[in-house]
DRENPA-3360 file (N, C-alpha, C; in nm, 2 decimals, always signed):
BEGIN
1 = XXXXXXXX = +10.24/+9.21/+4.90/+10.15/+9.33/+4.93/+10.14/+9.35/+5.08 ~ +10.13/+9.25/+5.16/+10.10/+9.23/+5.29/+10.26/+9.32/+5.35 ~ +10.36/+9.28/+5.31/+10.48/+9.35/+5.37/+10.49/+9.44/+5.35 ~ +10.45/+9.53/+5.21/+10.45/+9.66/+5.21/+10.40/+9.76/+5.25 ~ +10.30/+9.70/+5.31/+10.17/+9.75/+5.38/+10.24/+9.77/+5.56 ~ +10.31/+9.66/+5.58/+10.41/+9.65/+5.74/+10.54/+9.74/+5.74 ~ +10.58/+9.71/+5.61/+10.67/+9.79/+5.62/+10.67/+9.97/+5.63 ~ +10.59/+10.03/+5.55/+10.55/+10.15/+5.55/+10.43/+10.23/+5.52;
9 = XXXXXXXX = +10.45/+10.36/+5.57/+10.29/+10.40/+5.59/+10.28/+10.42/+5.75 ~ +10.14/+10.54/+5.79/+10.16/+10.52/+5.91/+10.01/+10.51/+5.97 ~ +10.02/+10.47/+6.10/+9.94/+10.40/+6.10/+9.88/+10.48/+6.27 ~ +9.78/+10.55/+6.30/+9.73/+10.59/+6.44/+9.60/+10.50/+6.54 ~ +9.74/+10.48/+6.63/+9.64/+10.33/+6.74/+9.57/+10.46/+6.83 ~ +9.44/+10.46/+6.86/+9.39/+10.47/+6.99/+9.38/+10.39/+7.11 ~ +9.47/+10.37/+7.25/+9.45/+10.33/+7.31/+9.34/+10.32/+7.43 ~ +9.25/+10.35/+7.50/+9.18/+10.37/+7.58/+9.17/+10.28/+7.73;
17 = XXXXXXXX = +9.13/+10.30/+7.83/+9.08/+10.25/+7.94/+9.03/+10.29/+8.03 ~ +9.00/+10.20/+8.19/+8.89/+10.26/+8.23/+9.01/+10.37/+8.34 ~ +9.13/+10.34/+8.36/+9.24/+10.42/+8.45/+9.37/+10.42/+8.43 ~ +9.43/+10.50/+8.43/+9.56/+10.55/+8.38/+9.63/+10.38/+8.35 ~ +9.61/+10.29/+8.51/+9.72/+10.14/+8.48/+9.67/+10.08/+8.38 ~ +9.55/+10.12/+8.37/+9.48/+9.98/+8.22/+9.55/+10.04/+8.09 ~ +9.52/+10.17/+8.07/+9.59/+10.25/+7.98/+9.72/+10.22/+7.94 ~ +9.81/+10.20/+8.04/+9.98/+10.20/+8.03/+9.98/+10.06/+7.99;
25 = XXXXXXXX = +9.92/+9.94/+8.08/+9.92/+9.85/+8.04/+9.90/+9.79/+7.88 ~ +9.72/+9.84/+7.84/+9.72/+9.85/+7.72/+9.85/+9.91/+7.57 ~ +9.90/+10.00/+7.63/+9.98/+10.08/+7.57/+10.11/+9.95/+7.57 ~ +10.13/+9.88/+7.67/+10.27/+9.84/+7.65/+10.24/+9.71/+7.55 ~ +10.09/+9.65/+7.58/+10.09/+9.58/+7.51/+10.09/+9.56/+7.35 ~ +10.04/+9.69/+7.30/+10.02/+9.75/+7.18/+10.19/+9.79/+7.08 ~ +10.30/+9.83/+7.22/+10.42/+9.81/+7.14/+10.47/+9.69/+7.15 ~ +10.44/+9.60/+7.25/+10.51/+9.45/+7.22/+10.47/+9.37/+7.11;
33 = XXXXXXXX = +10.31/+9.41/+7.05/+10.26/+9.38/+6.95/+10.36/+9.42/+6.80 ~ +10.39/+9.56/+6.82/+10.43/+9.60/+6.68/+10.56/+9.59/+6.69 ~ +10.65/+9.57/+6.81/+10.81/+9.45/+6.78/+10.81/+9.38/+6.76 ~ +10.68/+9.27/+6.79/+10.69/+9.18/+6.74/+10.66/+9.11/+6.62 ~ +10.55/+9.19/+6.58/+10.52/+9.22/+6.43/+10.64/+9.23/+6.32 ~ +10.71/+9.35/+6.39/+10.85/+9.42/+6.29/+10.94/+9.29/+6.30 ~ +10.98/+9.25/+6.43/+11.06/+9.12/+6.40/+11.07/+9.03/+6.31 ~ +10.90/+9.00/+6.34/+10.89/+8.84/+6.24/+10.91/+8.90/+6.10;
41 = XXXXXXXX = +10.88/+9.04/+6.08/+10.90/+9.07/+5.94/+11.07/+9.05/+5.88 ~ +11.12/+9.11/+5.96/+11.27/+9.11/+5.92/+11.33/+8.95/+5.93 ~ +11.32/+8.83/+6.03/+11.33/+8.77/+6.02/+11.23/+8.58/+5.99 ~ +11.12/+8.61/+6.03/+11.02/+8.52/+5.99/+10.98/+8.43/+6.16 ~ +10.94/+8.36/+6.13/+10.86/+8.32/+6.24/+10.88/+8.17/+6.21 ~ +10.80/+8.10/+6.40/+10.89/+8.02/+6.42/+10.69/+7.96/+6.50 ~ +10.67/+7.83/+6.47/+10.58/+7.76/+6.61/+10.62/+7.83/+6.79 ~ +10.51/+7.90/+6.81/+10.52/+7.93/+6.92/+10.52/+7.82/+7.06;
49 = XXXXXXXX = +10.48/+7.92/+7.20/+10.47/+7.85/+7.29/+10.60/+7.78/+7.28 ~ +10.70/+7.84/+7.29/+10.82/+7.73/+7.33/+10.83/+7.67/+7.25 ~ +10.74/+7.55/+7.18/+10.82/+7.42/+7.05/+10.91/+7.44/+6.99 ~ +10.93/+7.55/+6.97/+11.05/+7.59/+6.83/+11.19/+7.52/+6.96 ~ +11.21/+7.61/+7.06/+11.29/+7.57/+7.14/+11.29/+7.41/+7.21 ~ +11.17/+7.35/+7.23/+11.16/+7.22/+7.31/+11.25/+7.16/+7.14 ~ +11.18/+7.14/+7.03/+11.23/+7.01/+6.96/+11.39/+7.07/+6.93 ~ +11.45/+7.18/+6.91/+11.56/+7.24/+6.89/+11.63/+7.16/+7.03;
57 = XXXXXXXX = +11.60/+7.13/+7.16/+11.64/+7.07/+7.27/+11.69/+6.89/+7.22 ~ +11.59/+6.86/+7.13/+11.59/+6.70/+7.10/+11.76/+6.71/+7.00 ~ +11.73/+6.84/+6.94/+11.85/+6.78/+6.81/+11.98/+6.79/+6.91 ~ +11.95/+6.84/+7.03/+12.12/+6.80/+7.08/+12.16/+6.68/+7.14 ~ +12.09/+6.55/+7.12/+12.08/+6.47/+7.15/+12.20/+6.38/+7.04 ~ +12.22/+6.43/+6.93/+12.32/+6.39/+6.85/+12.46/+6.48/+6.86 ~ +12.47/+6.56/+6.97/+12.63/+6.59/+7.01/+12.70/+6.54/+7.11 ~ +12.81/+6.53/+7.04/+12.92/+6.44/+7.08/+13.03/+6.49/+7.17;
65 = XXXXXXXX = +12.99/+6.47/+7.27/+13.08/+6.53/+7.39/+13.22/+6.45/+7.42 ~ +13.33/+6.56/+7.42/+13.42/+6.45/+7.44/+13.51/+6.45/+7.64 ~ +13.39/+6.46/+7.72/+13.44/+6.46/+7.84/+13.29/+6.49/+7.90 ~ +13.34/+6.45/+8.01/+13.17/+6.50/+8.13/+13.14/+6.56/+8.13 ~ +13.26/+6.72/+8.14/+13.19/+6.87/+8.16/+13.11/+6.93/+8.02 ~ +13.20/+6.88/+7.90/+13.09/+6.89/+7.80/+12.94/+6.86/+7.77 ~ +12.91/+6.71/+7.83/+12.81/+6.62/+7.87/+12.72/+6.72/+7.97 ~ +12.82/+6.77/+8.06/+12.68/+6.84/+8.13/+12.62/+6.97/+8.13;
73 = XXXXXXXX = +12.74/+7.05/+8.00/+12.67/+7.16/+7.95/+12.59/+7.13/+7.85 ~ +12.59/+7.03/+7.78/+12.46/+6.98/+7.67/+12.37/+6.95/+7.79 ~ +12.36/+6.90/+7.83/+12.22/+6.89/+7.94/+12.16/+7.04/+8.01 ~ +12.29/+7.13/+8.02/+12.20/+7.22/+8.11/+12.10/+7.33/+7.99 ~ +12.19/+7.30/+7.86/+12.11/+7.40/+7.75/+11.99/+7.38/+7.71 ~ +11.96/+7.19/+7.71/+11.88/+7.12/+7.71/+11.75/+7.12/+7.81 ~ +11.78/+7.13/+7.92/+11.70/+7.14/+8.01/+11.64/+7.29/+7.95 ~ +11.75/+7.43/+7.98/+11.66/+7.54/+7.94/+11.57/+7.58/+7.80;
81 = XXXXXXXX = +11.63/+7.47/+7.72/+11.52/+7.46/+7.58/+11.40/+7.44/+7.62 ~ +11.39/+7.38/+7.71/+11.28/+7.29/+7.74/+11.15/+7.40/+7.85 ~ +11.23/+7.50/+7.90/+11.20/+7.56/+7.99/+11.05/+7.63/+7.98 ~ +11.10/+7.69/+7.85/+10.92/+7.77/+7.82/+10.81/+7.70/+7.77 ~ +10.86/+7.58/+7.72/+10.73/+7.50/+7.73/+10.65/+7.45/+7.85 ~ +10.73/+7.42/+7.98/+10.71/+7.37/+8.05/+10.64/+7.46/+8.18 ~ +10.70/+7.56/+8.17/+10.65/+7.69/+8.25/+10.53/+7.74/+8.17 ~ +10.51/+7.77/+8.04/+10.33/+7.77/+7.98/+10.30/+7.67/+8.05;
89 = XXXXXXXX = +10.28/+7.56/+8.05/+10.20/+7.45/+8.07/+10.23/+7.43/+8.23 ~ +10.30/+7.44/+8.34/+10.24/+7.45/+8.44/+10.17/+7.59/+8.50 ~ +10.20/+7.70/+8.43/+10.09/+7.82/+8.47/+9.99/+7.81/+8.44 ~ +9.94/+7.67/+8.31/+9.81/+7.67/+8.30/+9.76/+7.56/+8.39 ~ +9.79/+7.52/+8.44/+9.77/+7.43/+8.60/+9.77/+7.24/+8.51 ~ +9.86/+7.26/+8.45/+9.87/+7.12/+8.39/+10.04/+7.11/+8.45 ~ +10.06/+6.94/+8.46/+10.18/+6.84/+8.44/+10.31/+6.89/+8.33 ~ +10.40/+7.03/+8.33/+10.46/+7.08/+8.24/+10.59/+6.94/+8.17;
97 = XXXXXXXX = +10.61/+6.85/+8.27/+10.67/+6.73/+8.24/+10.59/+6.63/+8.16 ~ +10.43/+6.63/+8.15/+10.36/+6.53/+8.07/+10.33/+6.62/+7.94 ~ +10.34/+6.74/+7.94/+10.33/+6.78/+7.82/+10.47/+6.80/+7.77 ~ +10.58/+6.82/+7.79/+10.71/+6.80/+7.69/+10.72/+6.67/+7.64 ~ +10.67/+6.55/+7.80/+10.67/+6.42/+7.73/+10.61/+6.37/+7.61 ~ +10.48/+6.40/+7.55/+10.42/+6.37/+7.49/+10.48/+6.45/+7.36 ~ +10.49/+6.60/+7.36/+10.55/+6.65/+7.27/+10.67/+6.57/+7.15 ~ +10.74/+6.54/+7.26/+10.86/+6.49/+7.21/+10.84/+6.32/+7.18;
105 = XXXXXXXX = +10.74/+6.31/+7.23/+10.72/+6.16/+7.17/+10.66/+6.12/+6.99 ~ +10.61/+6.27/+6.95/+10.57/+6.22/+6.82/+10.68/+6.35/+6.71 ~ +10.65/+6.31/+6.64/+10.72/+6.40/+6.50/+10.72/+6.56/+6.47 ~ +10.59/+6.53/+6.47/+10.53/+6.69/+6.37/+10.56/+6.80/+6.50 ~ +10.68/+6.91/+6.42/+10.74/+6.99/+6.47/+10.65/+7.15/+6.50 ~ +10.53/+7.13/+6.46/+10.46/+7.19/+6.46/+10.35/+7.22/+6.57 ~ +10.35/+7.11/+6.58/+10.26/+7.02/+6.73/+10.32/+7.10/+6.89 ~ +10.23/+7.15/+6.92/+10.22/+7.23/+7.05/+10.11/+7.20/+7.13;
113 = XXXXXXXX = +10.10/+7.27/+7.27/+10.00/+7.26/+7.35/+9.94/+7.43/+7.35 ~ +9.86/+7.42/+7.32/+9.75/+7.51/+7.40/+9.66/+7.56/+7.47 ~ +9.74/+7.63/+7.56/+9.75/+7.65/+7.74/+9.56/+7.71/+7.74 ~ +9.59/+7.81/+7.64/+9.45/+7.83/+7.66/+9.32/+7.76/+7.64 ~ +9.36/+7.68/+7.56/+9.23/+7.55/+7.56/+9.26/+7.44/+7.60 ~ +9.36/+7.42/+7.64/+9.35/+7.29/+7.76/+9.40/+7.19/+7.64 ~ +9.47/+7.19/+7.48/+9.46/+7.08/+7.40/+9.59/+7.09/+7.34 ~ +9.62/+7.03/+7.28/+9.76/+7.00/+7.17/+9.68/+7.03/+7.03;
121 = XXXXXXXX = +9.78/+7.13/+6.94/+9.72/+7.18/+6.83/+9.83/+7.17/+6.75 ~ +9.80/+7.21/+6.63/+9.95/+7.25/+6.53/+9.91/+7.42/+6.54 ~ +10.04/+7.45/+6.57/+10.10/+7.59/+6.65/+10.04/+7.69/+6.54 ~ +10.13/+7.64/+6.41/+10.12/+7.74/+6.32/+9.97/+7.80/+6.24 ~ +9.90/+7.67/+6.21/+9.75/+7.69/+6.22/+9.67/+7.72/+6.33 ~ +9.71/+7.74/+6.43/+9.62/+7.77/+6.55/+9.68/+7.89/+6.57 ~ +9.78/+7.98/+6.49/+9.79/+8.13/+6.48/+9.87/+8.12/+6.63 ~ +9.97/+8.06/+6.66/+10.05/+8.09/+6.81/+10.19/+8.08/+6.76;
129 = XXXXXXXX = +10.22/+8.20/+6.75/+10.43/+8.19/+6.64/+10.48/+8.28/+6.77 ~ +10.59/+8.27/+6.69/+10.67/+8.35/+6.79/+10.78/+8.44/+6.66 ~ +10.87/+8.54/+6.68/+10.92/+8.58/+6.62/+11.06/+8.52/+6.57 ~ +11.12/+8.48/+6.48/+11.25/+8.37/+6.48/+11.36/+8.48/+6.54 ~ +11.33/+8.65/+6.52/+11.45/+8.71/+6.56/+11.43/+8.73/+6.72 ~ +11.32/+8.72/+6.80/+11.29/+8.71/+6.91/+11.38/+8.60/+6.97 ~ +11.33/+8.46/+6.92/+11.39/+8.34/+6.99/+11.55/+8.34/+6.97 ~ +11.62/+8.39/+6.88/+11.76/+8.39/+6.77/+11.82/+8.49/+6.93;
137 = XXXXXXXX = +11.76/+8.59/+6.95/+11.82/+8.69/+7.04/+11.81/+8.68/+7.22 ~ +11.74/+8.59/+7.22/+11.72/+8.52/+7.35/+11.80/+8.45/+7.35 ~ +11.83/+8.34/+7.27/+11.94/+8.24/+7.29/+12.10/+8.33/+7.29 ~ +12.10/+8.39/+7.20/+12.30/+8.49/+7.16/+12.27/+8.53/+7.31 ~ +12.19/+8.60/+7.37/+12.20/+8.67/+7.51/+12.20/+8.60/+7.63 ~ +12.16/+8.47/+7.63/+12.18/+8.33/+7.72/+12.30/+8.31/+7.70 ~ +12.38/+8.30/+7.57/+12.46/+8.23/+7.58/+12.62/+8.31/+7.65 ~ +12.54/+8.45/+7.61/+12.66/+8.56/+7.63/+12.64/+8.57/+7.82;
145 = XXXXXXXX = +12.54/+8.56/+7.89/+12.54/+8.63/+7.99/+12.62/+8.44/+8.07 ~ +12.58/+8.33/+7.99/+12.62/+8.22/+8.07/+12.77/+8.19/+8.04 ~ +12.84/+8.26/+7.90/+13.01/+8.22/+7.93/+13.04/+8.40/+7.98 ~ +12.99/+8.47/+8.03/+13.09/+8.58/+8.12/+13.07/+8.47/+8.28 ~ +12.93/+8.45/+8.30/+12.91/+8.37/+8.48/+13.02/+8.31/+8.44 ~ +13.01/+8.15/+8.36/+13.13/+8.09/+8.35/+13.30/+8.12/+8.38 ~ +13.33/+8.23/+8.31/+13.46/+8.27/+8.36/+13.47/+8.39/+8.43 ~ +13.39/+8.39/+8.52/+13.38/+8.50/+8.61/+13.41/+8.42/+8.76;
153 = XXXXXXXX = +13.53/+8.45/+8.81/+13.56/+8.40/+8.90/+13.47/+8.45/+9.10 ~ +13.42/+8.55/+9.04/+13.31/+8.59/+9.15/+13.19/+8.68/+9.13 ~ +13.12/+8.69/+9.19/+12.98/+8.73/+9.16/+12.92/+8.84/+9.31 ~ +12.85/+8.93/+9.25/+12.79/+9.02/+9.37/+12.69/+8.97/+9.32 ~ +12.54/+8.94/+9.42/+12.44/+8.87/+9.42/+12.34/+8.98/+9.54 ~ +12.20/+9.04/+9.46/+12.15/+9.08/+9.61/+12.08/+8.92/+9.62 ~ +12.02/+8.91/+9.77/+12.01/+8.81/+9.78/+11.84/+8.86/+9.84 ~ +11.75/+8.79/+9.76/+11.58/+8.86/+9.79/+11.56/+8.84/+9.97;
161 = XXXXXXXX = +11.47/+8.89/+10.00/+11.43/+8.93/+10.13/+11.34/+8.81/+10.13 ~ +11.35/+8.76/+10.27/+11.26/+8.65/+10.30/+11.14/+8.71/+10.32 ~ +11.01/+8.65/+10.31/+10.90/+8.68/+10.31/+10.85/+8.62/+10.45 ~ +10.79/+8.67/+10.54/+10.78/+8.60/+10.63/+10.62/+8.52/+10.61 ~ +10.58/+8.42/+10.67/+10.51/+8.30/+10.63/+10.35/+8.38/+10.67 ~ +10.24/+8.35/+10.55/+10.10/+8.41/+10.58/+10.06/+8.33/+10.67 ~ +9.95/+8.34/+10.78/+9.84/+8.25/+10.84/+9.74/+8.27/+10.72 ~ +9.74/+8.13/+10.76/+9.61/+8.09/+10.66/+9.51/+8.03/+10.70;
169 = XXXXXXXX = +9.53/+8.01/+10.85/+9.38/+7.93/+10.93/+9.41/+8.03/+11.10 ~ +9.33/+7.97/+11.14/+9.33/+8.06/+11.32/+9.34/+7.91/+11.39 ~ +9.46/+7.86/+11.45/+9.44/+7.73/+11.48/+9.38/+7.70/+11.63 ~ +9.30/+7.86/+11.68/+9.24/+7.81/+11.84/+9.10/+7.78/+11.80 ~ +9.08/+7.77/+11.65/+8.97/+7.77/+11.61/+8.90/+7.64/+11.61 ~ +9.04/+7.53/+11.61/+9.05/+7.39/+11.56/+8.92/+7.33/+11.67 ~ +8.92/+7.36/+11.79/+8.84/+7.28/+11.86/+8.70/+7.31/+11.90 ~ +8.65/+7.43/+11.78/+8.53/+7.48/+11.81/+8.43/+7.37/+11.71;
177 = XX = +8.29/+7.35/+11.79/+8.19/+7.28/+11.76/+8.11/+7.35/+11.66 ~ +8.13/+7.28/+11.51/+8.02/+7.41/+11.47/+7.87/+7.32/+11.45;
% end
């Protein structure tokens, strides 16, 4: 019943705010909600926050490289499985290496951290998924954009503009008595 309800029928969002950027903002948020809604429908859903990808990182621990260069592309895939758990968890001002550690130290594939409460939860009852055609299309597009670099013999690169460095103290200030 639930699907046929997602799947068809239509449906009018009012967005509102207090200025045009809250508005747009609101608004973009409101369609990333309903692709991502339509996704998980067509394909199903996955433990959010990265897990799906961190323990997917562990099973390549049973491939069999048969040379170094192999060896160190299972490591580099590895490392970026690992990536969006690690980057949640140091944006929320935590050790993004003590929380994959601990992750990967117990079983239940369900088991995540959440950033917002500061705790380790099971993902799926704590309502944090992710879309499986989301994560499925991140990876085909990783893998596509890393074998063209691979056999791409050169690269045009802009290269970002240096920022030049803020003051952050007045240092003739250092010798005043307060």
């Amino acid at each position: 019943e639930r699907l046929s309800k997602l799947s068809g029928g239509v449906a009018v969002l009012k967005v509102g705010g207090a200025s045009e950027a809250e508005v747009s903002e609101r608004k973009d948020r409101v369609t990333d909600s309903l692709n991502a809604a339509r996704a998980a429908v067509e394909e199903g859903i996955v433990p959010g926050g990265g897990v799906a990808l961190l323990y997917a990182a562990r099973e390549l621990d049973s491939i069999q490289t048969s040379n170094g260069d192999e060896k160190i592309g299972v490591q580099i895939i590895k490392n970026a499985l690992k990536a969006p758990t690690f980057t949640i968890a140091t944006n929320a001002g935590v050790d993004g290496a003590v929380i994959i550690g601990k992750l990967l130290e117990q079983e239940n594939l369900n088991l995540g951290y959440d950033a917002a409460k500061g705790e380790y939860v099971d993902m799926v009852k704590a309502g944090i998924l992710d879309p499986l055609k989301v994560i499925r299309t991140a990876l085909v597009d990783a893998a596509s954009v890393s074998v063209l670099l691979t056999t791409t013999e050169a690269a045009v690169v802009e290269l970002a503009e240096a920022k030049s460095p803020r003051v952050s103290r007045m240092p003739e200030m250092d010798d005043m008595d307060y």
